[in-house]
C-alpha positions as CSV (number, residue, x, y, z in Angstrom):
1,X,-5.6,61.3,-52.6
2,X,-6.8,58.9,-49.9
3,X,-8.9,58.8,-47.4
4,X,-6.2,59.3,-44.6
5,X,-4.6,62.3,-46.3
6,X,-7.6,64.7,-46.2
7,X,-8.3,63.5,-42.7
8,X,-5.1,64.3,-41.4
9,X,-5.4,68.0,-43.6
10,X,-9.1,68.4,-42.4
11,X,-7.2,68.6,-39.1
12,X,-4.8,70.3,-39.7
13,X,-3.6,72.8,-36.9
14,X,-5.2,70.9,-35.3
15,X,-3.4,68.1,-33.6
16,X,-5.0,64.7,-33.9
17,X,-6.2,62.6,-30.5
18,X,-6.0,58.9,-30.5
19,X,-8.8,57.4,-28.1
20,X,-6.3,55.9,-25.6
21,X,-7.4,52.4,-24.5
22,X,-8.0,52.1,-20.4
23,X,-5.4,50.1,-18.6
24,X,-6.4,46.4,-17.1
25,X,-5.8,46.6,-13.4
26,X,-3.3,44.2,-12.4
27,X,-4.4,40.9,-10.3
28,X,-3.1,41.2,-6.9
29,X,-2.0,37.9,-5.8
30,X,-0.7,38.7,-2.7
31,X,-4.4,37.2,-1.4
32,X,-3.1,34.1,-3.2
33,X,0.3,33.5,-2.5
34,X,-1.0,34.0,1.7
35,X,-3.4,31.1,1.1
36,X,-0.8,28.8,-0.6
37,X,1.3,29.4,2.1
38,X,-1.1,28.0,4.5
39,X,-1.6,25.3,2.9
40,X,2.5,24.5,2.3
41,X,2.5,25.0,6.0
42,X,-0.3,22.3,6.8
43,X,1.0,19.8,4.4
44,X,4.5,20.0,5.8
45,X,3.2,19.7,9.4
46,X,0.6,16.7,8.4
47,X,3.7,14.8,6.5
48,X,5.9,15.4,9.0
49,X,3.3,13.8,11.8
50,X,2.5,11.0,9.7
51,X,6.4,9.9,9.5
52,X,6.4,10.1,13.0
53,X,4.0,7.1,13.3
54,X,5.9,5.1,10.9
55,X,9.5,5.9,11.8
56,X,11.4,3.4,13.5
57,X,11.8,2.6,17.3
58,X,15.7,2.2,18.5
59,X,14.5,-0.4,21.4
60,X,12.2,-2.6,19.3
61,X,13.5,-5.3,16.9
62,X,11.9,-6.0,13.8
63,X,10.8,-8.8,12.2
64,X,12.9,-9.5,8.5
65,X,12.3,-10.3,5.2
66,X,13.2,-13.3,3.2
67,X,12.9,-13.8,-0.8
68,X,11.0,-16.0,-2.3
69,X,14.0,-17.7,-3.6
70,X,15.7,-18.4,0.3
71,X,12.4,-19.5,1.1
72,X,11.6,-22.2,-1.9
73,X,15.4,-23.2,-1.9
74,X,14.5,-24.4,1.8
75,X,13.1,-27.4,1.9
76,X,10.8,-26.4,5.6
77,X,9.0,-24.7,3.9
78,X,4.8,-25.2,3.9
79,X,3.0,-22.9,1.9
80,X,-0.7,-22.3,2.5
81,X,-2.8,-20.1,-0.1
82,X,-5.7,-18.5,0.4
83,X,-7.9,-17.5,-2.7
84,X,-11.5,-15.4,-1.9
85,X,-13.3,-18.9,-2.9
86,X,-10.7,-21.8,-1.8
87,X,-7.7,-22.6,0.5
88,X,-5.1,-24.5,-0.4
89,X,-2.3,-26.3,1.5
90,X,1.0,-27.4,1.0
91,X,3.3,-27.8,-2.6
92,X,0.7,-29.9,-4.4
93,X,-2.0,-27.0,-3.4
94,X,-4.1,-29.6,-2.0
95,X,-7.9,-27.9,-1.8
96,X,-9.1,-27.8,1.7
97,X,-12.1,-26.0,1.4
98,X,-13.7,-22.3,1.3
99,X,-12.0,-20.0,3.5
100,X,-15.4,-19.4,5.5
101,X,-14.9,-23.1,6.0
102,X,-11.4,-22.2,8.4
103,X,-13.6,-20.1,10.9
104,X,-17.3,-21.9,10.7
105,X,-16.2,-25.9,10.2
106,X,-14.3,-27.6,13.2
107,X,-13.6,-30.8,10.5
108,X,-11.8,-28.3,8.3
109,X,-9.7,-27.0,10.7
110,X,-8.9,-30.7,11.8
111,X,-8.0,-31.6,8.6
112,X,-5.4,-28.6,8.4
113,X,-4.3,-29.3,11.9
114,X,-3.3,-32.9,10.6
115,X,-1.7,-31.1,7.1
116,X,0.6,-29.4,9.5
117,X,1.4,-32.4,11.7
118,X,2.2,-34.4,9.2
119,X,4.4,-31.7,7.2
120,X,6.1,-31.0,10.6
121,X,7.2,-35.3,11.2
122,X,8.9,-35.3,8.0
123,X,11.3,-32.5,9.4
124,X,13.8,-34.0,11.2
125,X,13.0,-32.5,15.2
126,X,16.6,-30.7,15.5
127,X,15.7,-28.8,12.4
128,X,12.2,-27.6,13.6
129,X,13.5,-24.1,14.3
130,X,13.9,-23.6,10.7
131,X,10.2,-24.9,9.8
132,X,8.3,-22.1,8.1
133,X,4.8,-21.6,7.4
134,X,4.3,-19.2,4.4
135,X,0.8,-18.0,4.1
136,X,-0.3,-15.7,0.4
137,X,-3.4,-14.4,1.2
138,X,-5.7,-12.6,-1.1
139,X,-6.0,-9.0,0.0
140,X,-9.7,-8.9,0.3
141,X,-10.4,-11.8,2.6
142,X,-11.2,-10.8,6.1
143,X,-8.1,-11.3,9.0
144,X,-10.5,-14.0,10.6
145,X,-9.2,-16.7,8.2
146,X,-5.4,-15.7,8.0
147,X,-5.4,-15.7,12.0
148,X,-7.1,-19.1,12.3
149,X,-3.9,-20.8,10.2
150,X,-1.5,-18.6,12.1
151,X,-3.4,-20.0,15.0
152,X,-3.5,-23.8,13.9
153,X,0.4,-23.0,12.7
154,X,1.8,-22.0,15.9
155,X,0.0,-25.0,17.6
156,X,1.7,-27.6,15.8
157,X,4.9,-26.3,16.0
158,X,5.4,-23.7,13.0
159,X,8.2,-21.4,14.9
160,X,8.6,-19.1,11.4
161,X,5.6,-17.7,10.2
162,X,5.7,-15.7,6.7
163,X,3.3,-13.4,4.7
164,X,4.0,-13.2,0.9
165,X,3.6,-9.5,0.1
166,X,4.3,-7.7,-3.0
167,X,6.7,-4.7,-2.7
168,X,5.0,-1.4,-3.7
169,X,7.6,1.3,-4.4
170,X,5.2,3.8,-3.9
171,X,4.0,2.4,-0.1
172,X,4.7,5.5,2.0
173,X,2.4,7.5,-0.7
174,X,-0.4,4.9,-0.6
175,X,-0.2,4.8,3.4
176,X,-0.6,8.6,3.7
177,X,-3.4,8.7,1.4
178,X,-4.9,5.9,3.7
179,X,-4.8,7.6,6.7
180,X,-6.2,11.1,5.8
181,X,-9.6,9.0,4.6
């Protein structure tokens, strides 16, 4: 016989009692679910503010884009490229200096002044509308030195100024997370 059998006869008449095993409370997450919804709520109000910034005006005209290929297929066209250590000017990325140079040196400014000038007399004068100045900046140099060509650009005659950007598909996610630093 085993050892279950004369248990079970030991006890006999008697009827045998399993140990039952407690029941886990259940988690209430209704405490949960009311903070989530909170936060749904303040995300949903934030997003919805920050498009309001962005969105566009019915009474303003915007500036458009051009591709690289309309611009290079133009022959007005004057690039200018600033670099963190060095600027240079034109299609044969003549140096002109450090871009510290654009803000603190008078000469260097003279000498892109004179750049300009002389790019703008090769462009026959009923075509000057069309003229562009294209500036690629890096994006860790200060606005000082991109203002200062825009500056010398606009006084020599420059009606078409252009900033060579690259297109983020994710941009409206990357502003957002900007703006609530």
């Amino acid at each position: 016989m085993s050892s279950i059998d004369s248990n079970v006869r030991k006890q006999k008449g008697r009827r045998a009692i399993r140990k039952k095993t407690e029941e886990s409370k259940g988690l209430s997450i209704t405490s949960l679910l009311d903070v989530l919804t909170i936060i749904l709520v303040f995300l949903i109000k934030n997003v919805s503010m920050e498009a309001v910034k962005i969105s566009e005006l019915p009474d303003m005209q915007y500036p458009t884009t051009v591709t690289v290929e309309t611009l290079m297929d133009n022959a007005l066209v004057t690039p200018v490229k600033l670099y963190t250590d060095r600027v240079l000017l034109g299609m044969d990325n003549q140096l002109l200096g450090a871009p510290q140079e654009l803000i603190e040196d008078v000469d260097t400014r003279s000498i892109m002044l004179e750049f300009f000038q002389s790019e703008m007399s090769e462009i026959p004068e009923d075509r000057w509308d069309e003229a562009c100045l294209i500036v690629q900046a890096d994006s860790n140099l200060p606005c000082a030195y991109i203002t200062e060509i825009v500056r010398v650009g606009t006084n020599t005659g420059y009606q078409n100024i252009y900033f060579a950007t690259l297109e983020e598909a994710d941009w409206l996610s990357s502003y957002a997370s900007a703006s609530f630093e």
